[in-house]
DOGUNU-635276 format. One record per residue (C-alpha): z, y negated, x negated; residue in three letters. Coordinates in steps of 0.5 Angstrom, whole numbers, padded with zeros to 4 digits, always signed. Example, Ala and Ser with C-alpha at 12.3 -4.5 7.8 and 13.67 -1.06 7.14 Angstrom:
BEGIN
+0016+0009-0025ALA;+0014+0002-0027SER;
***
This chain:
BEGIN
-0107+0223-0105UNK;-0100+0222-0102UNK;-0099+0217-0107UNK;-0105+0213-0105UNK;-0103+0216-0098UNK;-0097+0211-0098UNK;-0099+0205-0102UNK;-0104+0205-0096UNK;-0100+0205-0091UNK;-0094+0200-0095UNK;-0101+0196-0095UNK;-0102+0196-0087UNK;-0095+0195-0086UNK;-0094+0189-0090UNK;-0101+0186-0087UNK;-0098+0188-0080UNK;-0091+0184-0081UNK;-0095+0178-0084UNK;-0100+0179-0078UNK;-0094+0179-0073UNK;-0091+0173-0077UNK;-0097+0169-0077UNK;-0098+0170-0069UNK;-0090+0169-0068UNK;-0092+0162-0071UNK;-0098+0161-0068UNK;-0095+0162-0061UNK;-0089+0157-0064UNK;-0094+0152-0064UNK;-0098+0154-0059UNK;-0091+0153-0055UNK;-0089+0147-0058UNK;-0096+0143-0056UNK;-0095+0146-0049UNK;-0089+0142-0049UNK;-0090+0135-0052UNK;-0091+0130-0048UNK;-0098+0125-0049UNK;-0100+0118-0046UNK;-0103+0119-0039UNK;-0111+0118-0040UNK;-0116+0117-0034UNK;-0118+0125-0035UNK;-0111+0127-0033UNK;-0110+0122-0028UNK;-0116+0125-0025UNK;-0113+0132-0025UNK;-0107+0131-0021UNK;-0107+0133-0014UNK;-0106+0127-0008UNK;-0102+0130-0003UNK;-0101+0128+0004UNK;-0096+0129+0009UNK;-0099+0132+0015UNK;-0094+0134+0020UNK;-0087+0138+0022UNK;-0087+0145+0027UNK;-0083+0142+0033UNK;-0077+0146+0032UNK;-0077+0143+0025UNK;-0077+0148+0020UNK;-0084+0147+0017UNK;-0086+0142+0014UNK;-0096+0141+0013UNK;-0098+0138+0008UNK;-0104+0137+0005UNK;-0106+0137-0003UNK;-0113+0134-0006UNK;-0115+0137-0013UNK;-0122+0132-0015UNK;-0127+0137-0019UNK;-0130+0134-0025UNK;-0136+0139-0026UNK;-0137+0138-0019UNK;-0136+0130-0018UNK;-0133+0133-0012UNK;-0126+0133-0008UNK;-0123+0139-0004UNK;-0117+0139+0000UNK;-0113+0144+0003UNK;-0106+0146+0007UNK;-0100+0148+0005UNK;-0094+0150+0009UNK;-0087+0149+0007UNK;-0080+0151+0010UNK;-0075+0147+0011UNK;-0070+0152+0010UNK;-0071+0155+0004UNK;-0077+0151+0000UNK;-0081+0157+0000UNK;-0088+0154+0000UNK;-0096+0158+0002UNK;-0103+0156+0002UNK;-0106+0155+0009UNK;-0113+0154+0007UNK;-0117+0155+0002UNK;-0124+0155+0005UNK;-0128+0149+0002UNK;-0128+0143+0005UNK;-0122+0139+0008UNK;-0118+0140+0013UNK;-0113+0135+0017UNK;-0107+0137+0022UNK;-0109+0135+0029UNK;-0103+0139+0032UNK;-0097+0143+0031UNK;-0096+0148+0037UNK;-0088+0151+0039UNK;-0091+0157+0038UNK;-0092+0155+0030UNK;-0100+0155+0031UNK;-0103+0150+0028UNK;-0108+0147+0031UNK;-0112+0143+0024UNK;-0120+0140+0024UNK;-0125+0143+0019UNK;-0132+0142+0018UNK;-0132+0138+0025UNK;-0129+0143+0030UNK;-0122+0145+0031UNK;-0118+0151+0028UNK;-0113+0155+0029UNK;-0109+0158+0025UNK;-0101+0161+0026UNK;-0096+0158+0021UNK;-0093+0166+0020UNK;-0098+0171+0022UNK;-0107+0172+0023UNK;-0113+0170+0021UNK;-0115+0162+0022UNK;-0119+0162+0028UNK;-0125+0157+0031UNK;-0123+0154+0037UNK;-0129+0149+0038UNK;-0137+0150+0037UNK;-0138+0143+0040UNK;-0146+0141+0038UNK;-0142+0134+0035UNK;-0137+0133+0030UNK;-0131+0132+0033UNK;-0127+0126+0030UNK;-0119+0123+0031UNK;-0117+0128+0035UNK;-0111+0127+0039UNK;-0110+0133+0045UNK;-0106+0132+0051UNK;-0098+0133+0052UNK;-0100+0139+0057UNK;-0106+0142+0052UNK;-0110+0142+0059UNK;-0115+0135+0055UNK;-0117+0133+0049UNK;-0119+0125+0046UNK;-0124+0124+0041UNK;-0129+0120+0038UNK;-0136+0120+0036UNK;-0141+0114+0034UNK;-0145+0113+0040UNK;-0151+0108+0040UNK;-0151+0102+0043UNK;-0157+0097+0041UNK;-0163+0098+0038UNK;-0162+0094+0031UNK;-0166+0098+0026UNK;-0174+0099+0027UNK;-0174+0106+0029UNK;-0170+0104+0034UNK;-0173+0099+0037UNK;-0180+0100+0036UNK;-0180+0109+0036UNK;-0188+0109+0034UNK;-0186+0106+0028UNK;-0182+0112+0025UNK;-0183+0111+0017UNK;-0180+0103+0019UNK;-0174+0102+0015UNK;-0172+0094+0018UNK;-0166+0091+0021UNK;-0166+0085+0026UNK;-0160+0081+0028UNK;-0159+0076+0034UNK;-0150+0075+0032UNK;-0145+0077+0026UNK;-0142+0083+0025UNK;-0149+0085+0022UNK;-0145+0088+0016UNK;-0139+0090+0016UNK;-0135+0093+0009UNK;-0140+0097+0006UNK;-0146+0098+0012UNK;-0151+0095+0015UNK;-0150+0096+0024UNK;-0154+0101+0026UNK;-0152+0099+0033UNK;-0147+0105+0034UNK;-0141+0104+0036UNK;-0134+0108+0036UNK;-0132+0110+0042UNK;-0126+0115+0045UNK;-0128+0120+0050UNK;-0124+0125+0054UNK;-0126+0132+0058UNK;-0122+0137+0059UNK;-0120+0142+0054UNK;-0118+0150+0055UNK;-0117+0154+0050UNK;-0123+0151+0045UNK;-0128+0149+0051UNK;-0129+0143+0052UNK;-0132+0140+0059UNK;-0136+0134+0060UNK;-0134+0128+0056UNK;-0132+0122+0059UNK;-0135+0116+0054UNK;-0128+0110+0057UNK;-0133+0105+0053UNK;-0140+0107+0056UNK;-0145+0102+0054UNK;-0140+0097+0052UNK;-0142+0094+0045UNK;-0134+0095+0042UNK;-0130+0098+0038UNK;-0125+0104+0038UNK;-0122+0107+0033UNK;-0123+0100+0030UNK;-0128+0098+0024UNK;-0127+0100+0018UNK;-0121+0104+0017UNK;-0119+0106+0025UNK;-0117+0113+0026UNK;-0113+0117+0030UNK;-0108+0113+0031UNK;-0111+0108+0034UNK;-0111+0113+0040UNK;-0104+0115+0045UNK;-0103+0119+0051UNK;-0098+0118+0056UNK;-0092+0123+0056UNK;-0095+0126+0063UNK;-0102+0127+0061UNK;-0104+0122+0066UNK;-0108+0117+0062UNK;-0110+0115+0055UNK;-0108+0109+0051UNK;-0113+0106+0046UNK;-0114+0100+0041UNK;-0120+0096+0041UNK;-0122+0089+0040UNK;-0127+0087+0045UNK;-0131+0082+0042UNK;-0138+0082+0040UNK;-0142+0079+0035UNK;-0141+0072+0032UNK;-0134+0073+0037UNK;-0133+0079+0034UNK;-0133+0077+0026UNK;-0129+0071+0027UNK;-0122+0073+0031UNK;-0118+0080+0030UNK;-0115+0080+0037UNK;-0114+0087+0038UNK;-0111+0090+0045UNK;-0108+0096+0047UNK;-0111+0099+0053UNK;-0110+0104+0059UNK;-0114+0109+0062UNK;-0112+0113+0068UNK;-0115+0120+0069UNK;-0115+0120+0076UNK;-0118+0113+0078UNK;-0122+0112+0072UNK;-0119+0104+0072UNK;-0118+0101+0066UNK;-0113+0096+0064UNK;-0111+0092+0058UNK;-0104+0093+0057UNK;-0102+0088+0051UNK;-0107+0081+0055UNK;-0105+0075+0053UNK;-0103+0077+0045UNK;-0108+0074+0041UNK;-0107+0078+0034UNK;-0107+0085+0033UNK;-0104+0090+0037UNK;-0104+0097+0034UNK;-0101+0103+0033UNK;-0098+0105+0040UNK;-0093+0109+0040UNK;-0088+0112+0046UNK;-0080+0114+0045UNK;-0079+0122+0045UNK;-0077+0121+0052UNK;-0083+0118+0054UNK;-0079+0112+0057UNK;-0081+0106+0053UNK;-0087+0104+0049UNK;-0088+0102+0043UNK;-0093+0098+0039UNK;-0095+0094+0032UNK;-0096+0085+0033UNK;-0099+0081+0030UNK;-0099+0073+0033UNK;-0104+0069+0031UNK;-0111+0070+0032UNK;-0115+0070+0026UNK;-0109+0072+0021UNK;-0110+0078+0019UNK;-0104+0078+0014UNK;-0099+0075+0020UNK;-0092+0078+0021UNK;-0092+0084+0023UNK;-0088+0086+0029UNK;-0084+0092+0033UNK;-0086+0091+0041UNK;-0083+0094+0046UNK;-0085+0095+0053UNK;-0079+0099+0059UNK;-0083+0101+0064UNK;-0077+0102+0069UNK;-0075+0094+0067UNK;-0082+0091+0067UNK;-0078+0088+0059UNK;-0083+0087+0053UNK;-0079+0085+0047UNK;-0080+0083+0041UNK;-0075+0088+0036UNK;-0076+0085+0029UNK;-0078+0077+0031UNK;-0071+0074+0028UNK;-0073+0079+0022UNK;-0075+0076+0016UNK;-0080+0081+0013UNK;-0087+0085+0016UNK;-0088+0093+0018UNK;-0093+0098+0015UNK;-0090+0103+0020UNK;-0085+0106+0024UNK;-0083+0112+0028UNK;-0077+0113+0033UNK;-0072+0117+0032UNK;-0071+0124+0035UNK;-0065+0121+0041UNK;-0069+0114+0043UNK;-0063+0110+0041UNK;-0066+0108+0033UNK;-0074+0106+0030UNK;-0074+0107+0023UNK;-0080+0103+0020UNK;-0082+0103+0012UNK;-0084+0096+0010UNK;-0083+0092+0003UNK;-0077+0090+0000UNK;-0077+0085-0007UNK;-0083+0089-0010UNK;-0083+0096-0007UNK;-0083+0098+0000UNK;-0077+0101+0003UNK;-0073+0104+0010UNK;-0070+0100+0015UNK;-0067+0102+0021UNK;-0066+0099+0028UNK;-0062+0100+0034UNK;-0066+0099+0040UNK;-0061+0095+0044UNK;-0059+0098+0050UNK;-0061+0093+0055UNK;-0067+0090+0055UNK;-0067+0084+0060UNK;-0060+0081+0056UNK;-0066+0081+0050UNK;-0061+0082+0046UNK;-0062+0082+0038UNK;-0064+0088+0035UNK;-0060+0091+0029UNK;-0064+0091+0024UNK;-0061+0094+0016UNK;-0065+0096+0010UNK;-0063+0104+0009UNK;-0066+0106+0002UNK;-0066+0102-0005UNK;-0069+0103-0011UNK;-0074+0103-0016UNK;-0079+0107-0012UNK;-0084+0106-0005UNK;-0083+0110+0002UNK;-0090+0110+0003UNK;-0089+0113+0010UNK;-0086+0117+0015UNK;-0088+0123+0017UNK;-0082+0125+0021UNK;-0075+0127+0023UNK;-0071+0133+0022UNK;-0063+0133+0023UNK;-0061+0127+0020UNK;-0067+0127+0015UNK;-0073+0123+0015UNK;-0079+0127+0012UNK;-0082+0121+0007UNK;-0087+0120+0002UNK;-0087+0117-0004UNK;-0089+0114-0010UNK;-0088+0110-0017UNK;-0091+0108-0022UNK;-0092+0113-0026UNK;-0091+0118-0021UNK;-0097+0119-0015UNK;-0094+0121-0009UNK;-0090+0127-0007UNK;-0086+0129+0000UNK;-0078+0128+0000UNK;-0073+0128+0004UNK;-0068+0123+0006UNK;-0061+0124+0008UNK;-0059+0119+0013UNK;-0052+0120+0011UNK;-0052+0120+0004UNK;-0058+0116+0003UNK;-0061+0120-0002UNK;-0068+0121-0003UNK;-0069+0129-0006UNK;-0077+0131-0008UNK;-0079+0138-0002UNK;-0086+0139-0006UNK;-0087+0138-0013UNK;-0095+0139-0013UNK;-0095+0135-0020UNK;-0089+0136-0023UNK;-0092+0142-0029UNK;-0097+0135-0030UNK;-0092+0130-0031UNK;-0088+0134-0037UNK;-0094+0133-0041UNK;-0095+0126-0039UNK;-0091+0122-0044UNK;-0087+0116-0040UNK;-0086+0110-0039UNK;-0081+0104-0039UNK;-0081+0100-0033UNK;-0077+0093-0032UNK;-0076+0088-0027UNK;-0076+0080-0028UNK;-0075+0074-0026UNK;-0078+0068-0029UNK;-0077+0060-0026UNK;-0084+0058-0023UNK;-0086+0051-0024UNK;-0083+0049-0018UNK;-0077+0051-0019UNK;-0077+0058-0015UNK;-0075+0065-0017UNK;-0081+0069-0019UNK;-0081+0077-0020UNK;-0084+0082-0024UNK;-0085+0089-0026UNK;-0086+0089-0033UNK;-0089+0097-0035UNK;-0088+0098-0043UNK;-0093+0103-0047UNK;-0089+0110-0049UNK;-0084+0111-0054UNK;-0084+0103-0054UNK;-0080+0099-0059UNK;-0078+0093-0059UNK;-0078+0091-0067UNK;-0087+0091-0066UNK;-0091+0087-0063UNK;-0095+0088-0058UNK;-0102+0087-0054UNK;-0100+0084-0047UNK;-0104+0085-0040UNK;-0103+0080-0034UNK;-0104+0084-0028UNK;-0107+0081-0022UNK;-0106+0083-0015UNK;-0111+0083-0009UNK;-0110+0082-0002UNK;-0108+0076-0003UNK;-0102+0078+0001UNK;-0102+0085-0002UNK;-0095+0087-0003UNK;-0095+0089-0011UNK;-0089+0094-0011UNK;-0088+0100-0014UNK;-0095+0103-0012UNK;-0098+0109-0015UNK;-0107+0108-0016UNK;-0112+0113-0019UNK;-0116+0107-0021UNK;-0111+0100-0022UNK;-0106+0104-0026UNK;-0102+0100-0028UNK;-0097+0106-0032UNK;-0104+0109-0035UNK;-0107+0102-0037UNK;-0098+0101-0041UNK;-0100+0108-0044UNK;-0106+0106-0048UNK;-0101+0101-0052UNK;-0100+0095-0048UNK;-0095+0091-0044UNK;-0096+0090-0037UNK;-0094+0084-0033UNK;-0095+0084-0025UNK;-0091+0079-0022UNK;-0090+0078-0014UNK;-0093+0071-0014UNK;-0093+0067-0008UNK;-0097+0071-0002UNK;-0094+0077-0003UNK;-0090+0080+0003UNK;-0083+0083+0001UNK;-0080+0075+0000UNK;-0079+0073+0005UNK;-0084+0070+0011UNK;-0086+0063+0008UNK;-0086+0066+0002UNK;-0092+0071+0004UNK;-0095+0066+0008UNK;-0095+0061+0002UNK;-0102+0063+0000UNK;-0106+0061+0005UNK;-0110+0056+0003UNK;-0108+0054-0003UNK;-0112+0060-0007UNK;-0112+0056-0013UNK;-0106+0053-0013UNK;-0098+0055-0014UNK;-0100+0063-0014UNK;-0104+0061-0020UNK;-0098+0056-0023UNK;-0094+0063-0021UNK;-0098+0067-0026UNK;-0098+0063-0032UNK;-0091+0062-0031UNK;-0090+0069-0031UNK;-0094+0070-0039UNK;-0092+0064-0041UNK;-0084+0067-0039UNK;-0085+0074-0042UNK;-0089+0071-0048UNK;-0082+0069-0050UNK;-0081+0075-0053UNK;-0082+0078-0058UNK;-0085+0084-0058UNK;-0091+0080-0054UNK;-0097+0078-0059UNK;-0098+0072-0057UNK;-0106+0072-0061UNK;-0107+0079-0056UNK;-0107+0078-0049UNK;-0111+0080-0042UNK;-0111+0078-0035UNK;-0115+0083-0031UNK;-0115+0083-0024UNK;-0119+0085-0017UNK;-0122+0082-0011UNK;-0116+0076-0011UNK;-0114+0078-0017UNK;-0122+0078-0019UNK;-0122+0071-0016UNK;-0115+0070-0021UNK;-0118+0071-0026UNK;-0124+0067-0026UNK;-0119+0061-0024UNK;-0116+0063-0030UNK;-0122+0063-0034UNK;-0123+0055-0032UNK;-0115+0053-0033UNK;-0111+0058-0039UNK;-0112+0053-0044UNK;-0113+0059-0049UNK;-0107+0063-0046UNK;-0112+0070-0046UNK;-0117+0073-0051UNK;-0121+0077-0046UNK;-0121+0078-0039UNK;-0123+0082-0034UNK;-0125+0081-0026UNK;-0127+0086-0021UNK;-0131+0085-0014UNK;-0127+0078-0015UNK;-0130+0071-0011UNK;-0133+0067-0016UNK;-0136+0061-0012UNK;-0133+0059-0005UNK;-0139+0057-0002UNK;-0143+0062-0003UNK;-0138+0067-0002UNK;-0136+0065+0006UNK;-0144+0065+0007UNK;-0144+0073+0006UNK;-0137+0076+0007UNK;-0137+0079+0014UNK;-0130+0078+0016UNK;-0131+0071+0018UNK;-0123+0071+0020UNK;-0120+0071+0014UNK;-0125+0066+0011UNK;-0123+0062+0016UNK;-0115+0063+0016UNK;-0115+0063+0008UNK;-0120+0057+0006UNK;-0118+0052+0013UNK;-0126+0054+0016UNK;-0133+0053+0014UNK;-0135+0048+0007UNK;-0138+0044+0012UNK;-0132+0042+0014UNK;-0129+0036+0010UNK;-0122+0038+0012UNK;-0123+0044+0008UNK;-0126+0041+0002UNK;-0120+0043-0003UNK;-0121+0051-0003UNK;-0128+0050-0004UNK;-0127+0044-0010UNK;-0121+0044-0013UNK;-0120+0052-0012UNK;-0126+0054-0013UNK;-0127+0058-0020UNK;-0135+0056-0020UNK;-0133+0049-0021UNK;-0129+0050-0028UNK;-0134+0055-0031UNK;-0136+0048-0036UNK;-0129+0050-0038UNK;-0130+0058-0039UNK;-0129+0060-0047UNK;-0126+0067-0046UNK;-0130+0074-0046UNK;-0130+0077-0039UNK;-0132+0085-0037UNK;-0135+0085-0030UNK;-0135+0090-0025UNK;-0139+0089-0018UNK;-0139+0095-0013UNK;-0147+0094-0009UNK;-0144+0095-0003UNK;-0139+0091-0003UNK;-0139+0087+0004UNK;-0132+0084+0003UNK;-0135+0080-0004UNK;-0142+0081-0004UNK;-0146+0082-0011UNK;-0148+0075-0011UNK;-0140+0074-0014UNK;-0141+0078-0020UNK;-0149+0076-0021UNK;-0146+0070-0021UNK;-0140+0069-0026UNK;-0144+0074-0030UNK;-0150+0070-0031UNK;-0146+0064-0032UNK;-0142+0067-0037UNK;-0149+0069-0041UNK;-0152+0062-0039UNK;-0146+0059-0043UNK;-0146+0065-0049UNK;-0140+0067-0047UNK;-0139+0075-0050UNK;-0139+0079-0042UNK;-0141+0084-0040UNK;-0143+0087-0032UNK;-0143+0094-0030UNK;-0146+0094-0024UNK;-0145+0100-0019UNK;-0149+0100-0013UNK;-0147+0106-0010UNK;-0139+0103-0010UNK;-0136+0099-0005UNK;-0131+0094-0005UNK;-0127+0101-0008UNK;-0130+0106-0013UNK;-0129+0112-0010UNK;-0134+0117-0013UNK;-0130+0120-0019UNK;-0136+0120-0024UNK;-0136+0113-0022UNK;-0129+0112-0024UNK;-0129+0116-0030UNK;-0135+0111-0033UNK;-0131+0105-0030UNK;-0124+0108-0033UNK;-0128+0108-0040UNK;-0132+0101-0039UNK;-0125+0098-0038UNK;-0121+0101-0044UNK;-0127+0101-0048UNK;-0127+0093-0047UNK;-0121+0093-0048UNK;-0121+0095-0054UNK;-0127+0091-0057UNK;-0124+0085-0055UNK;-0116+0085-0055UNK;
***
C-alpha cells in the first residue's frame, strides 16, 4: 500500500508540473497575443473612445473632458465626463448615467454646471452627489449662463409657419403633407416643419428659470444657424447686460441663396436690438470678448455667397469705436481662436501645407493707427490641432489628431513648443493596432505648380512588393485634406487592408495660400481633376505601385471626382467608388438646397449661357458614353445637399451600359452615416468591393 501510495503520488506530481507547464505556456502565449499588434479593422476603429475637450476650472487646475464609447450590441452611443488635474495627471469619472452629457459651465467654487437629458445638473469637481438644478417642461439646448449667474440664454424650436397639414389644417390630423410658397423647404437632411430656432433669456436662480423672453418673437429666422449652429452662435456681454446672437435674417428664396449671417445685440433693460456686424455681407460668427471685456471679437467672411471665403479675425474697441480686420494681410483662413489670458494675444488654429496648426497674434496696441498684426505659426508637424480648449499658464490645452490616432487632449508649452498628451483614453487600443507609414510628397502638376500629398503605407510595408493603390479624393471642395482622424473616411484603416493611399492637397483646398483655395471655384472639372492625375500618374513611377490595380474613392466633391474620372482616366483605375457624389449638374442644382453655393461654385443657374461650362464640360453626366470602369455607390436617402437622384442617376447609367456597379442605398443616412450598424455594413460593402474587383 505504501508503494502503490507513492508511485500514486509521484503520478500527481509529475501530471501537476506537466499541468502548471503547460499553463505557464499558455499564459506565454496568451501574453504574446495580447501584445501583438494587427492591422486596424472597422470593429476596432469603432471601439475607440471619441474624446472631447469640454472645458477648464477658472483657476486652471482642472481639465473636463468628454469620452464617447459606441456599443455594437446596442447600435448605441454614451458619453460621459471625466475630470483631470492639471497638476498631477490623475484622472476620475464624473458621470456614468446613461446619456450624454455636455459642460455648459465651470464655476470658481469647482461646481460643474453640465446639461443631461435637457435640463442642467450640477455636480462639484471634489465632492457630493450630482444634483438636478432645472425641471423645465421643455428641453433646454445651447445654453449659455450669464457672467453674473442671475440669467440664462438657451434655444428651443418655436413654430412659426404653419408648413405640414396638421398644422394648417387641424381637422385633418392623420394628414402627412407639406406646402411650400419659398425655398428653404428642405435643409440637409429634413423637410421646414416651420419651426425655427430661436434664443431665449429669463432670468435664473439657483435652477429656477422665469419667463423667457423669445428675442425672435414671430420672426421666420434662424439662431442658432441651421444645420449645425450651437452654442457658439450666442454671447453675453461682460456686465450681464445684453446678449449677442448669430442669425441670418433672410427668409426663403432670400434665405437659400445668401450666407450673410450678422452679430446682433440685445439690451435686457430696453429690449432694443441692434445689428452690430451691418454692412458685412458674408458670414460673421463666433463672437467672442477679450478677458477684460474691452474688446469684441468675431469671425468674417467678405462675399455673400462664398461659403468657403477668407475666413478672418474682426475686432471691434468699444472705448475708440475701431473695427479692424487683424488677419487681412495673412494669406490663409481661421477655423478658431481664443484670447490669451493677458489681452494682449489670440491664438487661432488654422490649416498649414496639409495639417492645421497654432499661430499667434499680437493685438496692436492702437487700433486707430490700424497698424498690422503680427501674425506667426507656433506649432509644426505631422499632426492637426483640431481645437483650443483654453489657456492655462503658458499652455495651451489643445486637441489633436493624426492619421492613425483619433483625438486626444494635449497641452502645448508656449515656451518649448512641445505638444505632450494629458489624457490617453486609447492608448491600451493603439498597442494592438499594427501602424502605419505615412509620407509627404510632392508632385509637379500639369501646370507646372508644386502638388502635395499624404502618402499612408499598409503596415509592415515593403518596398521590394508591389502594391494595390487608392487614390483618395476629398470633399469640400475646399475642405482642407491635413491630417484628420474619421470613423468612416479612414484613411490609416483603408492602407491597413494592404493598399497605398494617396491623398493630394489638390487646387481648392485651403492651407495653400488664398488663390490656391479659391482656384476651384468654377473650375470643378478642370485643374483640380488634371491635379489628381498628376498625383497617381507621379506616384505610379514607383515601383511598389501595381499599376494593373488601382482605385479612386471619394465622397460629395470627391464622389463628383470620381464620376469626373469615370469619363477621362484613360484606363488609369480598375474600379471605382463614389459616395453621395454629383453626378448631373442640372439636376443637382434643381434639388440642392444651398442654393449659395451652387451659385458661388457653378457661376449661377443652367440657364445661364454664361455658366454653360460647369454644366457641359464639367459635367460627369456628359462623359458617361465613356465610362468602362466597375463603381460601388453609396447614396444617403436623406441627403439634401446631393440628393438621391445623383446616386439613382450614375447607378442606373452604369447598369444601362453594363457596367459591373452596384448601389447600397441607405435611407435613414444623410449626406454622412452616422448610425454605427449603417457604418459597419458601409465599412463591409466598401472593403468587400474592394476586394472583388481590385
Amino acid at each position: 500500500m505504501k508503494k502503490k501510495s507513492l508511485i500514486t503520488l509521484s503520478i500527481l506530481l509529475c501530471a501537476s508540473a506537466s499541468i502548471a507547464q503547460e499553463n505557464k505556456e499558455t499564459k506565454m502565449v496568451l501574453n504574446m497575443e495580447n501584445t501583438a499588434k494587427a492591422p486596424l479593422d472597422p470593429q476596432t476603429l469603432w471601439k475607440l473612445g471619441r474624446v472631447s475637450g469640454e472645458g477648464i476650472s477658472t483657476d486652471g487646475k482642472t481639465l473636463v473632458y468628454g469620452v464617447s464609447n459606441y456599443a455594437i450590441e446596442t447600435n448605441s452611443s454614451e458619453k460621459n465626463l471625466y475630470t483631470l488635474s492639471l497638476e498631477t495627471g490623475n484622472t476620475a469619472p464624473l458621470t456614468s448615467e446613461k446619456g450624454g452629457e455636455s459642460v455648459v459651465q465651470i464655476t470658481e467654487n469647482g461646481d460643474i454646471i453640465y446639461l443631461f437629458k435637457g435640463q442642467l445638473w450640477k455636480k462639484n469637481r471634489y465632492k457630493g452627489e450630482a444634483i438636478q438644478l432645472t425641471h423645465s417642461e421643455t428641453d433646454l439646448e445651447n445654453v449659455k449662463l450669464s457672467p453674473n449667474g442671475q440669467y440664462i440664454l438657451f434655444s428651443k424650436a418655436v413654430l412659426i409657419k404653419k408648413y405640414h397639414s396638421t398644422d394648417k389644417y387641424p381637422d385633418l390630423p392623420k394628414s402627412d403633407a407639406y406646402v411650400f410658397d419659398n425655398l428653404d423647404y428642405r435643409h440637409w437632411d429634413t423637410f421646414n416643419n416651420g419651426k425655427f430656432n430661436h434664443p431665449f433669456v429669463a432670468s435664473y436662480n439657483n435652477g429656477k428659470i422665469g419667463e423667457a423672453i423669445d428675442l425672435l418673437q414671430d420672426e421666420p429666422f434662424y439662431s442658432p444657424q441651421m444645420p449645425f449652429g450651437g452654442s457658439e452662435d450666442f454671447e453675453w456681454t461682460p456686465d450681464s447686460k445684453a446678449v449677442l446672437y448669430v442669425s441670418k435674417k433672410r427668409f426663403g428664396t432670400e434665405y437659400a441663396v445668401s450666407t450673410n449671417t450678422d452679430i446682433y445685440r440685445y439690451d435686457l433693460t430696453s429690449k432694443q436690438t441692434t445689428n452690430l456686424t451691418e454692412g458685412m455681407n458674408g458670414y460673421d460668427t463666433n463672437p467672442t470678448y477679450s478677458p477684460d471685456g474691452t474688446k469684441l471679437t468675431w469671425l468674417s467672411m467678405k462675399k455673400d455667397g462664398y461659403e468657403a471665403d477668407k475666413n478672418d479675425i474682426i475686432i471691434f474697441d468699444k472705448a475708440s469705436s475701431q473695427r479692424l480686420n487683424l488677419t487681412a494681410h495673412w494669406d490663409g483662413t481661421v477655423n478658431s481662436f481664443i484670447w490669451s489670458k493677458d489681452n494682449r494675444k489670440i491664438y487661432f488654429v488654422a490649416p498649414s501645407k496639409g495639417t492645421v496648426q497654432l499661430f499667434e497674434l499680437t493685438v496692436p496696441t492702437n487700433l486707430k493707427n490700424k497698424s498690422l498684426a503680427s501674425i506667426k505659426q507656433i506649432s509644426e508637424g505631422n499632426f492637426d490641432i483640431t481645437g483650443i480648449v483654453g489657456q492655462v499658464a503658458n499652455q495651451l490645452i489643445v486637441t489633436s489628431t493624426k492619421f492613425t490616432r483619433a483625438t486626444e487632449i494635449y497641452k502645448y508649452d508656449l515656451t518649448n513648443k512641445t505638444l505632450t498628451a494629458l489624457t490617453t483614453v486609447n492608448d491600451k487600443m493603439y498597442a494592438h493596432i499594427s501602424d502605419n507609414k505615412i509620407e509627404s510628397r510632392i508632385t509637379k502638376a500639369s501646370d507646372g505648380q508644386d502638388l502635395f500629398s499624404w502618402v499612408i503605407y499598409p503596415p509592415d510595408f515593403d518596398p521590394t512588393k508591389k502594391y494595390p493603390t487608392i487614390l483618395y479624393c476629398e470633399g469640400g471642395p475646399q475642405s482642407a485634406l491635413t491630417q484628420f482622424y474619421s470613423f468612416r473616411w479612414n484613411l490609416q484603416l483603408i492602407a491597413s487592408q494592404g493598399y497605398i493611399v494617396i491623398a493630394p492637397n489638390r487646387r481648392g483646398m485651403p492651407g495653400w495660400g488664398v488663390k490656391w483655395n479659391e482656384a476651384i471655384s468654377k473650375d470643378w472639372g478642370g485643374q483640380p481633376i488634371r491635379d489628381y492625375l498628376s498625383a497617381i500618374d507621379d506616384i505610379s513611377n514607383e515601383k511598389y505601385v501595381d499599376t494593373t490595380r488601382r482605385a479612386a474613392i471619394g465622397a460629395s466633391y470627391g464622389g463628383y471626382s470620381v464620376y469626373m474620372l469615370a469619363g477621362v482616366h484613360e484606363n488609369r483605375f480598375k474600379t471605382l467608388i463614389a459616395h453621395n457624389g454629383l453626378f448631373d449638374m442640372r439636376s443637382w442644382y434643381g434639388t440642392t438646397e444651398e442654393l449659395f453655393f451652387a451659385n458661388h461654385e457653378l457661376g449661377g443657374p443652367y440657364w445661364d449661357k454664361a455658366n454653360a461650362k460647369s454644366y457641359t464640360e464639367f459635367n460627369p453626366s456628359e462623359y458617361v458614353d465613356k465610362w468602362n470602369t466597375p463603381i460601388l455607390i453609396f447614396q444617403g436617402g436623406h441627403d439634401y445637399r446631393v440628393p438621391i437622384g445623383q446616386g439613382l442617376g450614375a447607378f442606373q447609367a452604369a447598369q444601362l451600359k453594363k457596367i459591373k456597379s452596384r448601389l447600397v442605398y441607405l435611407p435613414d443616412e444623410n449626406h454622412w452615416v452616422l448610425s454605427g450598424h449603417n457604418a459597419q455594413v458601409w465599412q463591409r460593402e466598401f472593403f468587400g468591393w474592394l476586394k472583388e474587383t481590385l
